[in-house]
C-alpha positions, 0 to 999 in steps of 0.5 A: 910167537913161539920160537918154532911157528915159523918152522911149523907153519913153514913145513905146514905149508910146503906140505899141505898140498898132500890130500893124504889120510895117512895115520901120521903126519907127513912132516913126522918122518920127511923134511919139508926144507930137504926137497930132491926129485930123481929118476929110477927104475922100479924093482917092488911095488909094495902094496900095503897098509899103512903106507904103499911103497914103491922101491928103485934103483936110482939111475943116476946113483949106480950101486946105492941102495934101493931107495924107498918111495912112500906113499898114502894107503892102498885105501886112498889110492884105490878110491882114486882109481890106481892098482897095484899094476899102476906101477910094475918092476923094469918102469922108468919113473921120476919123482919129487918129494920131501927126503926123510929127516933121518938120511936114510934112503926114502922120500915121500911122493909129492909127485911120480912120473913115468917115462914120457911124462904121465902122472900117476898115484895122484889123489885129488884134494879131497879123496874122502869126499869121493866116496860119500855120494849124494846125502838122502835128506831123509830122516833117521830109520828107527827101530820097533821101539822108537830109536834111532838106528846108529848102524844100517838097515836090514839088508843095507851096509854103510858106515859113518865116517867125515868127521866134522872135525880131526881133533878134539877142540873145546865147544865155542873154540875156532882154531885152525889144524890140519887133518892130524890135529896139527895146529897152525899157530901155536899159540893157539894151545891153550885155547883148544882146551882147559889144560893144566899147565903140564900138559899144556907143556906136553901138548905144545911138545908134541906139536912143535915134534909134528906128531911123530911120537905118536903111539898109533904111528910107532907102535900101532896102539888102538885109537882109543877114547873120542879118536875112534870117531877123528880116523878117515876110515870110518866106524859101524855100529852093531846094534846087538839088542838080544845081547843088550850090547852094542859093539862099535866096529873101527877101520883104523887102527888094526879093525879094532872094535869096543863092546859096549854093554846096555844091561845095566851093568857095573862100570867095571871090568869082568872078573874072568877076564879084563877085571878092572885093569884100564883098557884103551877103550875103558869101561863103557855102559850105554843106555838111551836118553830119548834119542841120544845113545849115552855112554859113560867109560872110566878105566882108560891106560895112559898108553895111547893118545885119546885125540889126534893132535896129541892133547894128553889125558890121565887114568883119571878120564871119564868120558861121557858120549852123546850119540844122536842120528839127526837125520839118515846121513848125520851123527852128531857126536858130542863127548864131555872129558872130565879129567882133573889129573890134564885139565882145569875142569870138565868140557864138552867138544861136538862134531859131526859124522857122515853117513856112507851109504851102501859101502863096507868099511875099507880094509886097513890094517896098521901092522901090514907092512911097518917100516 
């Protein structure tokens, strides 16, 4: 067992309580083994992406800083019922939490409390879970010619989200991880894919940091490649045939989006504009394969992380995706990695995503308030 399973798995567990969606791991920036609560009275409430903060003056600490309590998104606390006036400044609160583990005056909320002992800002286990409502058991709707609709009807909104799973992790493979992709036992690496050696190292590296070098959480970079569909916030297609494109919308991240063209095209950039420079989301062309949506991209930067859980990839990524809408409610996505700069030979991972009737993709913007 790796010297550092211990701590993981102990941190692992302390946290797992928290049903957060959040876009790091909790572990990444607070210490599970640095447990405090204290009382204090609330002058801000900062509601915004990625992480509400509520910010007080400590009672029985007169004349310190204010301190910074964090919190999961707007998103996830909405879902389950709070306002930015659950909370205003003059309130009395208590609250319990793990401390940031570079001292500096913030805590996460595992609990907050208002004078007199009410609860507030308390998610259930499965948020997500709230807003998928009940499956239409119905078959995919289809176009004129016979496909599949990937986005809604005409007249309908909804979205895909739920991933089946978080992470990528080889087909035939049963590891268990967390919502972030985190293992829970190490030595689990090399089974999740067919790593070379280096970036065996590499992954491990950023398993045993808890993610917190992870470019999406420090610098708000695209989740880019097969994390597009590991986000808890969703993805939309717009099905553009006039334009013989597809655009494949993201709430995560900072709303990004992917064009994806279906004229036949080369696999390269436009010349009078992202040429053949490598992307974050590549160089994708899509065609039909009876009812699978088929993309093949080339052209990835190494500047992002391509799954959650930080497993690496190369500029040498080519990714093959399968789109295919078994029936109204389930995408099952299949993406086939061949990278031979990270791995020892091409695999395959597949997972399922859930369709989310008769919503819009929730607003969520990295950016908006970053610490």
């Amino acid at each position: 067992m790796h010297k550092t399973l211990a701590c993981c798995l102990a941190s692992a567990i302390l946290l797992a309580a928290h049903p957060a969606l959040a876009h790091h791991p909790v572990q990444a920036k607070f210490d599970a083994a640095q447990q405090a609560s204290f009382n204090g009275l609330v002058t801000e409430v900062d509601w915004a992406n990625p992480h509400v903060h509520v910010f007080v003056n400590r009672t029985d600490l007169p004349g310190t800083p204010n301190w910074a309590i964090e919190l999961p998104s707007p998103v996830e606390l909405e879902w389950a019922g709070w306002r930015p006036d659950t909370l205003v400044a003059g309130d009395s609160i208590s609250v319990e939490g793990p401390l940031a583990r570079n001292g500096s005056e913030q805590i996460w909320a595992d609990s907050i409390r208002k004078a007199g002992g009410s609860e507030v800002f308390t998610l259930p286990p499965d948020i997500l879970a709230s807003q998928l409502g009940e499956p239409r058991n119905a078959p995919a709707p289809r176009w004129p010619d016979g496909h599949p609709r990937l986005g809604p009807e005409p007249g309908q909104s909804g979205y895909w989200s739920a991933p089946s799973l978080r992470a990528l992790v080889e087909d035939g493979v049963s590891v268990a991880m967390d919502e972030h992709g985190l293992l829970a036992n190490l030595d689990d690496a090399a089974k999740v894919a067919p790593l070379q050696d280096w970036a065996r190292d590499l992954y491990l590296y950023r398993q045993q940091n808890f993610l917190r070098e992870d470019p999406l959480f420090l610098y708000c970079i695209p989740p880019g490649g097969p994390r597009i569909f590991q986000v808890p916030y969703g993805v939309q297609f717009l099905e553009q045939q006039r334009n013989e494109r597809v655009t494949l919308l993201l709430a995560g991240g900072n709303s990004n989006w992917r064009l994806i063209p279906t004229d036949g095209r080369a696999q390269t950039g436009q010349v009078t504009g992202n040429d053949n420079n490598p992307l974050f989301f590549g160089h994708g062309v899509g065609r039909w394969e009876g009812d699978s949506f088929v993309v093949d991209s080339v052209g990835f930067n190494e500047s992002f992380w391509f799954s959650n859980g930080g497993l690496p990839h190369t500029r040498q990524l080519h990714l093959i995706e399968r789109f295919t809408r078994k029936d109204y409610d389930t995408l099952e996505y299949s993406v086939t990695i061949d990278d031979p700069g990270a791995y020892t030979r091409p695999w395959t991972s597949t997972s399922t995503l859930r369709w989310v009737a008769n919503q819009e993709m929730p607003d969520y913007y990295c950016q908006d308030n970053r610490p």
